[in-house]
GULOVEX-172239 format. One record per residue (C-alpha): residue number from 1; x, y negated, z. Coordinates in steps of 0.2 Angstrom, whole numbers. Each point is the difference from the previous one (the first is absolute). Last residue first. Example, Ala and Ser with C-alpha at 12.3 -4.5 7.8 and 13.67 -1.06 7.14 Angstrom:
2
REC seq  east north    up
REC   2    68     5    36
REC   1    -6    17     3
//
This chain:
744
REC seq  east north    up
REC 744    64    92   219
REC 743    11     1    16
REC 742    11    -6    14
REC 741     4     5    15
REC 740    -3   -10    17
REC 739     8     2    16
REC 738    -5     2    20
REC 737   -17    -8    -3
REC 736   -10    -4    16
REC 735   -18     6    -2
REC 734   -13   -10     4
REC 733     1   -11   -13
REC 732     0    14   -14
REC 731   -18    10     6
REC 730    -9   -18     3
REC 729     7    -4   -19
REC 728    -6    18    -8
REC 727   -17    -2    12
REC 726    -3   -16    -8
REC 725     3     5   -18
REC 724   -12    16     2
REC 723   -13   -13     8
REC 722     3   -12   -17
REC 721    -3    14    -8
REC 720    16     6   -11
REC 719    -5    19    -5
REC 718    15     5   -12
REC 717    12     3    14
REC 716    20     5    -8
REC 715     7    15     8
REC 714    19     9     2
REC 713     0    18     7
REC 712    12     8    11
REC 711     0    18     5
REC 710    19     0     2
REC 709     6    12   -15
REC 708   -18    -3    -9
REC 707     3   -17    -1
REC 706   -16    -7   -12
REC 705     1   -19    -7
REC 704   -16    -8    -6
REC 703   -15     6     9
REC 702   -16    -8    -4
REC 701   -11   -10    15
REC 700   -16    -1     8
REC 699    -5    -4    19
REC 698   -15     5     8
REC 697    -6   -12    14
REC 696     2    -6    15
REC 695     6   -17     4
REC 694     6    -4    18
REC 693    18    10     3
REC 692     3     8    16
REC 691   -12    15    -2
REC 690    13    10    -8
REC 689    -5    12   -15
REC 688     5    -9   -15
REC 687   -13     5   -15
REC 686     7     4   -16
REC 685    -7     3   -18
REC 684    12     7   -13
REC 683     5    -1   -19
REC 682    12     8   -11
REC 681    14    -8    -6
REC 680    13    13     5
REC 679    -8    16     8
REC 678    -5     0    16
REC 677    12     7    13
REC 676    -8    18     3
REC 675     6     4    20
REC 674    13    12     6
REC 673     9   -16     5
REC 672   -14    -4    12
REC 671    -3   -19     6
REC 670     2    -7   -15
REC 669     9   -14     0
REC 668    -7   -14   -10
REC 667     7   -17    -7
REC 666   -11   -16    -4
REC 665    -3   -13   -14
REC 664   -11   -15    -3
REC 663     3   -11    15
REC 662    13     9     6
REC 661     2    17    11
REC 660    15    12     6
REC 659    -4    15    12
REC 658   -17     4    -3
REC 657    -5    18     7
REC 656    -6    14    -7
REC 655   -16    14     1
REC 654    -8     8   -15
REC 653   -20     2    -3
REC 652    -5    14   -14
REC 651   -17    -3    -6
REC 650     7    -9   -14
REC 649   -11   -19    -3
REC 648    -5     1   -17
REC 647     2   -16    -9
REC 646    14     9   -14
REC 645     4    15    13
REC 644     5   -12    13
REC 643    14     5    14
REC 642    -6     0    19
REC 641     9   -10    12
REC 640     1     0    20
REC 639    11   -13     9
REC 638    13    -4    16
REC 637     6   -16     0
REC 636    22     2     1
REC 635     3   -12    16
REC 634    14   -13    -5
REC 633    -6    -2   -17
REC 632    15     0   -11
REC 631    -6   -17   -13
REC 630     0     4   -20
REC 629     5   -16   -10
REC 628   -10     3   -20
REC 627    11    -6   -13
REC 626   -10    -6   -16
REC 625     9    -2   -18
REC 624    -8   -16   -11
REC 623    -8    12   -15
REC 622     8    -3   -21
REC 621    -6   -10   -11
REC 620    10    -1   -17
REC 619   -14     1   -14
REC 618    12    -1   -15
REC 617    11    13     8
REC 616    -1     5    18
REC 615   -10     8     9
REC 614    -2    -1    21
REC 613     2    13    14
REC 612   -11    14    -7
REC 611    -3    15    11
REC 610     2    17   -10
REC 609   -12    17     2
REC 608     7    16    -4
REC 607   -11    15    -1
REC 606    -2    17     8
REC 605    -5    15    -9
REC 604   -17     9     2
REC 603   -12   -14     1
REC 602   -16     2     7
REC 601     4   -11    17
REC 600    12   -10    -5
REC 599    21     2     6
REC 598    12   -14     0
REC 597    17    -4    -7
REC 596     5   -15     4
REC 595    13   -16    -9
REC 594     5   -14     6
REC 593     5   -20    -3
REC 592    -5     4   -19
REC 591     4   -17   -12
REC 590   -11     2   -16
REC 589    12    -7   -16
REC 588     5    18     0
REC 587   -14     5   -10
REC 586   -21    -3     0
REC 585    -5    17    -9
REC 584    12    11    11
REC 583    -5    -8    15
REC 582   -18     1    -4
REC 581     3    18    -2
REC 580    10     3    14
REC 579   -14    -8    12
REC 578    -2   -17     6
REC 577     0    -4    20
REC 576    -2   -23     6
REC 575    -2    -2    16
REC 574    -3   -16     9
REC 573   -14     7    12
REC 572     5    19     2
REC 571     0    14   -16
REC 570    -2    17     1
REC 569   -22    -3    -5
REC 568     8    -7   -18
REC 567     9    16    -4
REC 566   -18    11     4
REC 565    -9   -16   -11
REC 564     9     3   -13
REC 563     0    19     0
REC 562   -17    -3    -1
REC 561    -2    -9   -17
REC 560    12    10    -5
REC 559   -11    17     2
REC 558   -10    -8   -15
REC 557   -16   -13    -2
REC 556     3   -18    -5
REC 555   -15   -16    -2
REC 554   -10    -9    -9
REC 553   -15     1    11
REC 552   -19     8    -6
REC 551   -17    -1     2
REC 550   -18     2    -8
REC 549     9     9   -12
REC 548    11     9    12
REC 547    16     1     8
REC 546    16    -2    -8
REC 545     9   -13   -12
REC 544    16     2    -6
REC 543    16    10     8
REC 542     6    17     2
REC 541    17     1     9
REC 540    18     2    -4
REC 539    13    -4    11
REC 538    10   -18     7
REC 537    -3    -2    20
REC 536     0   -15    12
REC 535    -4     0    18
REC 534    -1   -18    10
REC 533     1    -3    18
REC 532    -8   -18     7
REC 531     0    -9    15
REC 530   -11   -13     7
REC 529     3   -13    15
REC 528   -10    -2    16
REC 527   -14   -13    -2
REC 526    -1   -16     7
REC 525    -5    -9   -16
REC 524    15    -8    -7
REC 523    11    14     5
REC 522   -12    11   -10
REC 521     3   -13   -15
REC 520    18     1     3
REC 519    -2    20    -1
REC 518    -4    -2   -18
REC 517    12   -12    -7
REC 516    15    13    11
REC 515   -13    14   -10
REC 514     6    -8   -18
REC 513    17     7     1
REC 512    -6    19     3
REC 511   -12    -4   -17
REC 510    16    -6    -9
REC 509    10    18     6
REC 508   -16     9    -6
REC 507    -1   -12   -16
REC 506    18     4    -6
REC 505    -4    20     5
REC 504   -14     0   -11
REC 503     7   -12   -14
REC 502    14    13    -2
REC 501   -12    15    -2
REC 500   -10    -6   -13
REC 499    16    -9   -11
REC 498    -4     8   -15
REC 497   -17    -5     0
REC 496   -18     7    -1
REC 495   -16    -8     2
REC 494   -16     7     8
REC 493    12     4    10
REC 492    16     4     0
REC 491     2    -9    17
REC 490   -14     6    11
REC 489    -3    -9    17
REC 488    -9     8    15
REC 487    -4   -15    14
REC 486    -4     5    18
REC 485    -7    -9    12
REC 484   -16     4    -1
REC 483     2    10   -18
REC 482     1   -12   -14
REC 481     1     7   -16
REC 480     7     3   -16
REC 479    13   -15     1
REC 478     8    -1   -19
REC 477    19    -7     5
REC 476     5   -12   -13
REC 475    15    -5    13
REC 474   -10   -19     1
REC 473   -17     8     3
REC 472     8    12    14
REC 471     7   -16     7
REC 470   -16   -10     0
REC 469    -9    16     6
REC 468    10     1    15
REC 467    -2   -18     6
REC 466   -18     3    -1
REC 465    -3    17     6
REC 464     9    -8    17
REC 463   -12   -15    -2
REC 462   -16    11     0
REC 461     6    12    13
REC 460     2   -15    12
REC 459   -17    -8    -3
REC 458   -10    18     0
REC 457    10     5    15
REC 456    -4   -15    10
REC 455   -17     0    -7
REC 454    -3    18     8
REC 453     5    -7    17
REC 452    19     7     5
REC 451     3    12    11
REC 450    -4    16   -10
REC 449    11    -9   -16
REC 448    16     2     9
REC 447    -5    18     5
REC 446    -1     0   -22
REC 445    14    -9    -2
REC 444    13    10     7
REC 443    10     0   -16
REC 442    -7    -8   -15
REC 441    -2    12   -16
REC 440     9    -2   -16
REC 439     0    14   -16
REC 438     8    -2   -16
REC 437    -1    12   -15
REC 436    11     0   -15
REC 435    -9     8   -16
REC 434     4    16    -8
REC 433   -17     2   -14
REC 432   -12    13     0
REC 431   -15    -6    -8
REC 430   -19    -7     8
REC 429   -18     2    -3
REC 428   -14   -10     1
REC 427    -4   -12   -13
REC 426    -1   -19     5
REC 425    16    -5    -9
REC 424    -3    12   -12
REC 423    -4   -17   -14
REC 422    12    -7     7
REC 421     0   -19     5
REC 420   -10     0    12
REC 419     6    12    11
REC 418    18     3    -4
REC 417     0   -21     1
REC 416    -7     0    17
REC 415    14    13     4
REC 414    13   -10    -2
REC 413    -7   -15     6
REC 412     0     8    18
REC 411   -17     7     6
REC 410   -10    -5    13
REC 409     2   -20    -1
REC 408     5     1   -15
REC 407   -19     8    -6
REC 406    -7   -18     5
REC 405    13    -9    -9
REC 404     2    10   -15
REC 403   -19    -1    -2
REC 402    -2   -18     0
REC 401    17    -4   -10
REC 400    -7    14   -15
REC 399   -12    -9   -11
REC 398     6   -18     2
REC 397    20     1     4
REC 396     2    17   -12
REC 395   -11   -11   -15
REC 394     9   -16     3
REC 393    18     7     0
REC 392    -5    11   -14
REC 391    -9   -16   -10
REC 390    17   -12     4
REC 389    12    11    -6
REC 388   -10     6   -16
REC 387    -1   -19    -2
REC 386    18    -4     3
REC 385     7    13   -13
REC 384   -15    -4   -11
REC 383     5   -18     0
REC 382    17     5    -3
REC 381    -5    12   -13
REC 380   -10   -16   -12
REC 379    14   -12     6
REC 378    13     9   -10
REC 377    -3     6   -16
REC 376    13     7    -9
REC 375    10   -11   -12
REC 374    14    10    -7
REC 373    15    -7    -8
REC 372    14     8    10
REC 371    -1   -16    12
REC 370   -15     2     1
REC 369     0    19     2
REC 368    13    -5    17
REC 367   -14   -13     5
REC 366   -15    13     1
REC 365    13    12     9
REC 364     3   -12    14
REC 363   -15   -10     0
REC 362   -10    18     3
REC 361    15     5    14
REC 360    -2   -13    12
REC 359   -18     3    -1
REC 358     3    15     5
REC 357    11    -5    14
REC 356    -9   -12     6
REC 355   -15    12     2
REC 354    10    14     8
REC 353     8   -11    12
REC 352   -19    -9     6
REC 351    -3    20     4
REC 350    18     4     7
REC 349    -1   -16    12
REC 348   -15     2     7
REC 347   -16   -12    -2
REC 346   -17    14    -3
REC 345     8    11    12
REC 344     7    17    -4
REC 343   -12    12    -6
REC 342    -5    -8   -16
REC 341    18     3    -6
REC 340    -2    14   -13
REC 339   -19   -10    -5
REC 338    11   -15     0
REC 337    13     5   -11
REC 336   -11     9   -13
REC 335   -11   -15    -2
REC 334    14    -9    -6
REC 333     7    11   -12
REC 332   -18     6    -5
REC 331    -2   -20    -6
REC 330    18     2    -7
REC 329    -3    11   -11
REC 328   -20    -5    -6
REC 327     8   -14    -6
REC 326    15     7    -8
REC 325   -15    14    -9
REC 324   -11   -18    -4
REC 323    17    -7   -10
REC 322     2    17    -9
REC 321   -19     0    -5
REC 320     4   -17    -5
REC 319    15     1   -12
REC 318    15    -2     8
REC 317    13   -16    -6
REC 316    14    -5    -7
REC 315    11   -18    -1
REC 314    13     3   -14
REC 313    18     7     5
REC 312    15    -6    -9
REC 311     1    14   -12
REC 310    18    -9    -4
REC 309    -4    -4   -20
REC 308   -19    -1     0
REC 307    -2    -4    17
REC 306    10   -13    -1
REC 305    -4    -8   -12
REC 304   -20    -1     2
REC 303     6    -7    18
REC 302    10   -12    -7
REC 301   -13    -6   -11
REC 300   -13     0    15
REC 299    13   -11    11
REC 298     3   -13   -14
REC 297   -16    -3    -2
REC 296    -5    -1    17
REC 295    17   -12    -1
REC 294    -8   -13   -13
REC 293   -14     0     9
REC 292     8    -9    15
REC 291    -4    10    16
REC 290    -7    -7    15
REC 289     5    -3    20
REC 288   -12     4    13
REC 287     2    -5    15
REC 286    11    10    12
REC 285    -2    10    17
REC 284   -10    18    -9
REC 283     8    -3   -16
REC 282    -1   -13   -15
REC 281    -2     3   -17
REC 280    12    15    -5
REC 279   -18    10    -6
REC 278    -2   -15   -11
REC 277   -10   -16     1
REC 276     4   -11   -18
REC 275     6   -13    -6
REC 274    -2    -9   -17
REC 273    -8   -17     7
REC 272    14   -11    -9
REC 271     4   -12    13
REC 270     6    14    12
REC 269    14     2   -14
REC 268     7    17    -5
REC 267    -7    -2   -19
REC 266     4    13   -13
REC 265    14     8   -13
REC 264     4    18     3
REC 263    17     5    -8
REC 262     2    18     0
REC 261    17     8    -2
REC 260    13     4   -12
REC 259    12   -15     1
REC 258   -11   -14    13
REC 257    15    -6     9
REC 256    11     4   -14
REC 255     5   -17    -6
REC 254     2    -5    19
REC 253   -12   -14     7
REC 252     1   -17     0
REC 251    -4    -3   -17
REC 250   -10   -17     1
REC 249   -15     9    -8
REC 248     3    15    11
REC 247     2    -7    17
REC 246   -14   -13    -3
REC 245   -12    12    -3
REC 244     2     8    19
REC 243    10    14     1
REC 242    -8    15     9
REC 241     6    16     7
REC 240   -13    12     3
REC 239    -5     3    21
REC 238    -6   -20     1
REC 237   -16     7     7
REC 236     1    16     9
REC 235     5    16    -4
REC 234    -2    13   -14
REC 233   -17     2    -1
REC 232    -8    17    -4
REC 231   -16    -8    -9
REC 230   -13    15     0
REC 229    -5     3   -18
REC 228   -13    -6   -12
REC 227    -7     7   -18
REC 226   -16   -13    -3
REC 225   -14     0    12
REC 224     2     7    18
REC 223   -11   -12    10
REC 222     2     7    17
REC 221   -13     8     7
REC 220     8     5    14
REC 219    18    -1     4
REC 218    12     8    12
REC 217    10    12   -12
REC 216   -11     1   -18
REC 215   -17    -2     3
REC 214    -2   -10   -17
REC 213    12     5    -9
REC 212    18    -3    -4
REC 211     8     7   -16
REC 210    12    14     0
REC 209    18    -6    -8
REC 208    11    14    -4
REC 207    16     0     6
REC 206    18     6    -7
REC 205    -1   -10   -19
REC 204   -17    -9    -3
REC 203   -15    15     3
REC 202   -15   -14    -4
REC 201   -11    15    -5
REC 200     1    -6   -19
REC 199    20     0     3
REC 198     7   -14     2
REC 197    17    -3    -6
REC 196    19     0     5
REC 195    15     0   -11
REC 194    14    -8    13
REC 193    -4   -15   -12
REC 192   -17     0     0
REC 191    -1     0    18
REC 190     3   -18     1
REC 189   -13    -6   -12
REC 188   -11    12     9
REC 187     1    -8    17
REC 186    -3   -19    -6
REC 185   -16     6   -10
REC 184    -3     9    18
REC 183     1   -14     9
REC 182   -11   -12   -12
REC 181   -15    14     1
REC 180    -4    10   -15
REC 179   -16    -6   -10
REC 178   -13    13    -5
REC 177   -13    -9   -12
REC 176   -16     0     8
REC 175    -6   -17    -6
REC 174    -2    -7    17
REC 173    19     8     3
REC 172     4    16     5
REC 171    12     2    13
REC 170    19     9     2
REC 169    16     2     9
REC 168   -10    -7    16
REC 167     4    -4    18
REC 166    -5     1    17
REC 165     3    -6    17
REC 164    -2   -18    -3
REC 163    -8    -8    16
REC 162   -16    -8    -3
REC 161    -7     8    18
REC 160   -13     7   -12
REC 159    11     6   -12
REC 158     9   -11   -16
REC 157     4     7   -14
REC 156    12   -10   -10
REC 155    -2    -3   -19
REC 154    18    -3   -12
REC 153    -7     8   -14
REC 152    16     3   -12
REC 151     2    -7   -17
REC 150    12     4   -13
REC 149   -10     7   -15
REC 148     7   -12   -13
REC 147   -18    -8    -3
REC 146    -2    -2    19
REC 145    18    -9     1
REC 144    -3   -14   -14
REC 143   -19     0     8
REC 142    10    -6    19
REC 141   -12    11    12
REC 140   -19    -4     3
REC 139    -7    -4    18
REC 138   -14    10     8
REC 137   -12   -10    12
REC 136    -9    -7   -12
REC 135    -4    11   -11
REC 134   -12     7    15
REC 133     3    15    12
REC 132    20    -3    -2
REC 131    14    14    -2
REC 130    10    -3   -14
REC 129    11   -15     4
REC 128    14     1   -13
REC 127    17     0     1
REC 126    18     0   -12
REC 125    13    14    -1
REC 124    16    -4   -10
REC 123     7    13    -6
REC 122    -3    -4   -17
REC 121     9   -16    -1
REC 120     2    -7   -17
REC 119   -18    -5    -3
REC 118    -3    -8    18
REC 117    16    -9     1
REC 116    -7    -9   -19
REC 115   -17    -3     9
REC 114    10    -9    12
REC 113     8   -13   -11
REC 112   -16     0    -9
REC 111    -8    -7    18
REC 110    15   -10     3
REC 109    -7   -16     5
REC 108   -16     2     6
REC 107    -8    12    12
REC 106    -8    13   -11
REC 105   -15    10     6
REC 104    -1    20     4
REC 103    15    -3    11
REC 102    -5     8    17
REC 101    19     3     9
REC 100     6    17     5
REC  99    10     0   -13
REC  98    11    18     0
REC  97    16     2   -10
REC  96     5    18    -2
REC  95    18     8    -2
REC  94    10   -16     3
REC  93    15    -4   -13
REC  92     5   -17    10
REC  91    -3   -12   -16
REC  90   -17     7     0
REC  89    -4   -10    17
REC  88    10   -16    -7
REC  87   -14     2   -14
REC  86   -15     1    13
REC  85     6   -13    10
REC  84     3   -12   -17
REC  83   -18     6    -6
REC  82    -9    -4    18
REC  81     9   -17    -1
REC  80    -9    -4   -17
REC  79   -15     7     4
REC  78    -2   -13    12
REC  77     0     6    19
REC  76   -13    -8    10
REC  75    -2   -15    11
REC  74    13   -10    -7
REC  73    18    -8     6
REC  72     9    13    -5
REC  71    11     4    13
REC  70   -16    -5    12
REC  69    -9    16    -8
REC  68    14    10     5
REC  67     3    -6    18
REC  66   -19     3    -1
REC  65     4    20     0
REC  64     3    11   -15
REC  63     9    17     3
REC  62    10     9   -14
REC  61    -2    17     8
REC  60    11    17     0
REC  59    -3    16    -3
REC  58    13    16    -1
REC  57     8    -5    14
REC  56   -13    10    10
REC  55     2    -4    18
REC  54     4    14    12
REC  53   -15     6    11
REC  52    -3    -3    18
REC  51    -5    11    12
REC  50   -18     1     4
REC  49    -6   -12    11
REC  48   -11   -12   -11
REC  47    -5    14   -10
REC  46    -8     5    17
REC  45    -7   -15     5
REC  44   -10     0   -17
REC  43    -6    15    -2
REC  42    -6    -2    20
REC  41   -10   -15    -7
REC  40    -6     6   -16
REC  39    -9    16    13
REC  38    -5   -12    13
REC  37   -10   -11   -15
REC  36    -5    18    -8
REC  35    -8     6    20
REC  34   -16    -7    -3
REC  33    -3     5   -18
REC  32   -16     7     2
REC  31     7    19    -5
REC  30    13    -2    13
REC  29   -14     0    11
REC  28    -8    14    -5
REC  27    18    10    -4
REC  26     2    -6    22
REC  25   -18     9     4
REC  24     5    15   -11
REC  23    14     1     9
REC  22    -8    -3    18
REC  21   -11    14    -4
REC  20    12    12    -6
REC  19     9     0    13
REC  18   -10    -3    14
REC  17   -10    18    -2
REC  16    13    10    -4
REC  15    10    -8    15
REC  14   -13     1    14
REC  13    -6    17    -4
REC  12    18     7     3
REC  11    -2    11    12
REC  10   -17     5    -8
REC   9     8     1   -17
REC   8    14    14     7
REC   7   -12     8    11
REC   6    -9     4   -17
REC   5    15     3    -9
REC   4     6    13    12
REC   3   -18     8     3
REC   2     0     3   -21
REC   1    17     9     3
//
């Protein structure tokens, strides 16, 4: 158990260790009150985009512009006006009358007029200014209305960015009396009639109002004096209906316009200087456009309202441990993807995906609370989404690029990361595990290569390994090793997939492809083309590292290992043999041109080996057929053979003849119909045994096609020299052909 968890945490290093760090790093800065301004600012947009609400007709406003002022042909309201509004106001049975405008001195005429309205309205709410650091900046309310307990304090608060995002239902004054807040004087006077009072925990029917502090949603260090709450705007400016003063003292509205409702009473004009930056204040392409005071007020009574009677959802927020644990979320969120992903490279598509996507998702769920009344933080885990992103990227591109690169180049990523990244990655040992293997050795090349100058070979090795690797790399083929000319290829390990088998045969059939790219170059060079048989086989082996201490190979042990090769040593340049099993494994999507059973040495029972032509499905590549023309030699060539025991010459030599011959391909008669034919795919060397031909040398070849009833047998030449080429061609233009037949 305890060496599970510890592999676990090693393979994991990079996220344990960035989570926390880049969340603590992002609490830090939050903690300076960098990020509050982004904070406010993404609060605003998203009020601004949330669906919009219905407008409460339970408040309306008596505006007062300069149209106003004009009608009466004086800089301010006399009292005498403001008592004819105020009594036209009553006339229209309202719940609550609120008068948003300072009156603590008379303005003659009417000032005992007024005083009269005063008495005989007690639901009339007048304001003070309360909050001021000096006397000065506090205003007093009407005395009539003071003595009769019907003031309100009508203070905004402002933040830094002096938009108005809060609000208060009460504030001591400079003497510390507790004054309630002009909004929610206005509020209670209306829920007095459905029978709704605070309690001493400000519980007010359905909701219970939690005051604001300090660190509450994205501030810090706010000023959290007095019982404040988050303003849940309605809408916009002009989102009340409003009559202007005019309207109501000419009776221009219905009797029952303001029957049962708020009546808020304040200036809309831009003369005035009572508006305000809000939330709705402009948006990302538009200026900013303020709020009359008036309507803040008419917003936060609307909102005490409603909550009370509809549990109209009130702005919430975590506490801060439950902030730091989001933070600390979505930092491991983002550090999680790119550790899972750091194999890929640093740009693809899935990686930059992933981070989209998860960011994608924190707005998502972050603006669905919103609008359910939560205010999450959001620019706090978005920064520690991007900066867990950024410092994983940073820490696998500066501490592991180097290595990766010179280890890549002998080992595929794969297994790079097994070694590094695992703390057993360097331990020896191994497990039982099935795994597709895939074997390809070029044909001929080695008497090829006994011609050619040693950097010859090297150069064109070097570019064949080349253009088979890429493909390998592209078919997640894990290359163990390089063997001369030989590549063994392990699918299923060190990682393994579904589809193991399938990607084999999809990169054998690509890998077959790619040689027409290869044998281009050879062109290009002067040199006689490559060609290239594959084996591929699906068992169970032992793999992991073996050798030593002082030095050891990832690599895979087992009796499949070898039956692989034994499948891959039948094949002929362009040949592709799988076993059952990889069949089975890989499905019907593989396209078989034949099927052969042939016999190993150590093998009891025989097994079937299958050609692949092509597969199909997402992969669809399938081999261009070849036809092979056979000429009839006019004089059959007399030869001795022998058949190979693996690279064993036999002792035993057999006579024949050639009767039919092309440039790869020939047909042999053996001399003596008592005679062994060799067995199907085997392999032979022959010599001809007329002077009249100018090369000598041994010749190799593997039999294809056996006819015991005529002593027939059909063979391809795997030694192509350029001398073995020329005396193929010298051999066919001195014969005169009497017909062809055609053939693989």
């Amino acid at each position: 158990m305890w060496t599970n968890w510890k592999n676990l945490l090693w393979q994991w290093r990079g996220v344990w260790i960035t989570t926390p760090a880049v969340a603590a790093l992002v609490i830090l800065l939050r903690f300076t009150g960098l990020l509050q301004s982004w904070e406010w600012g993404v609060f605003d947009q998203y009020m601004r985009s949330r669906p919009p609400e219905p407008r409460d007709p339970r408040i309306v406003i008596v505006g007062i512009d300069e149209t106003d002022l004009h009608r009466l042909k004086r800089p301010s309201i006399p009292d005498s006006t403001l008592a004819e509004l105020l009594n036209k106001l009553k006339a229209k049975k309202p719940r609550a009358i609120g008068l948003d405008i300072y009156r603590d001195l008379p303005v003659e005429p009417g000032y005992e007029e007024l005083t009269a309205v005063y008495k005989s309205t007690p639901y009339l709410v007048g304001i003070q200014k309360v909050v001021g650091k000096t006397r000065r900046e506090t205003v007093d309310p009407p005395p009539v209305l003071k003595a009769l307990g019907q003031v309100g304090a009508n203070d905004l608060i402002f933040d830094a960015d002096n938009k108005i995002r809060r609000g208060l239902l009460h504030v001591n004054d400079q003497n510390g009396e507790d004054v309630f807040s002009f909004s929610l004087h206005l509020a209670l006077h209306y829920l007095e009639k459905a029978g709704i009072f605070p309690s001493q925990d400000w519980q007010m029917g359905k909701t219970k109002f939690i005051p604001f502090e300090s660190y509450d949603g994205g501030y810090v260090r706010a000023d959290a004096r007095g019982y404040q709450i988050l303003i849940n705007y309605r809408g916009p400016s002009l989102y009340f209906d409003t009559v202007s003063m005019t309207d109501i003292l000419e009776d221009r509205v219905s009797a029952d316009w303001g029957s049962d409702r708020i009546i808020l009473i304040g200036y809309v004009g831009e003369s005035f200087k009572d508006s305000f930056f809000t939330p709705y204040s402009g948006g990302l392409l538009s200026l900013p456009e303020p709020m009359n005071g008036v309507e803040i007020h008419a917003n936060i009574t609307s909102q005490i309202i409603s909550a009370a009677l509809e549990n109209r959802p009130l702005f919430q927020t975590w506490t801060e441990p439950q902030e730091w644990l989001w933070i600390t979320i979505w930092s491991a969120i983002g550090a999680t993807l790119t550790w899972k992903l750091r194999l890929q490279n640093l740009l693809t598509f899935h990686r930059s995906a992933s981070v989209i996507v998860s960011g994608g998702i924190l707005l998502g769920s972050t603006y669905i609370a919103f609008i359910n009344g939560w205010w999450l933080p959001i620019v706090p885990p978005f920064v520690a989404l991007a900066g867990s992103v950024i410092a994983i990227t940073a820490y696998i591109a500066c501490t592991a690029g180097d290595i990766r690169k010179i280890f890549g180049r002998y080992l595929t990523d794969e297994v790079v990361a097994n070694l590094l990244e695992s703390p057993q990655g360097l331990r020896l040992g191994g497990e039982r595990r099935q795994i597709t293997i895939f074997t390809s050795d070029l044909r001929g090349f080695t008497a090829t290569s006994e011609q050619l100058q040693p950097e010859e070979v090297v150069k064109v090795l070097n570019f064949y390994l080349e253009c088979m690797a890429d493909v390998i790399t592209h078919y997640q083929g894990t290359i163990d090793e390089f063997m001369g000319d030989g590549i063994l290829v392990l699918f299923g390990a060190p990682t393994v997939r579904k589809d193991d088998a399938v990607r084999a045969v999809a990169c054998a059939v690509a890998m077959q492809l790619a040689m027409v790219k290869v044998n281009e170059k050879m062109k290009e060079w002067n040199l006689p083309p490559l060609e290239m048989g594959i084996g591929i086989n699906t068992g169970i082996v032992v793999v992991g590292n073996i050798g030593s201490e002082k030095r050891a190979k990832y690599g895979i042990v087992g009796s499949q290992v070898n039956l692989t090769y034994r499948i891959e040593s039948f094949t002929i340049g362009g040949q592709i043999f799988i076993s059952e099993s990889t069949l089975k494994e890989a499905g019907s999507i593989v396209q078989i041109n034949r099927q052969q059973q042939v016999s190993l040495k150590g093998v009891k029972q025989p097994i079937t080996i299958y050609e692949v032509g092509g597969i199909a499905g997402e992969y669809n590549l399938f081999l261009s057929p070849e036809t092979e023309e056979l000429v009839t030699l006019i004089e059959p060539i007399p030869i001795q053979y022998a058949v190979l025991d693996g690279k064993q010459i036999g002792d035993v030599l057999f006579s024949g003849s050639l009767v039919k011959l092309s440039s790869q391909q020939a047909e042999i008669n053996c001399d003596n119909t008592q005679q062994q034919i060799p067995p199907g795919l085997c392999n032979i060397k022959l010599n001809l045994l007329t002077p009249n031909y100018p090369v000598e040398e041994d010749v190799y070849a593997k039999v294809l096609e056996t006819s015991l009833e005529n002593g027939k047998f059909h063979i391809y030449f795997t030694s192509k020299t350029p001398s073995v080429v020329t005396m193929l061609n010298w051999i066919m233009e001195s014969n005169f052909c009497k017909n062809t037949v055609n053939s693989r």
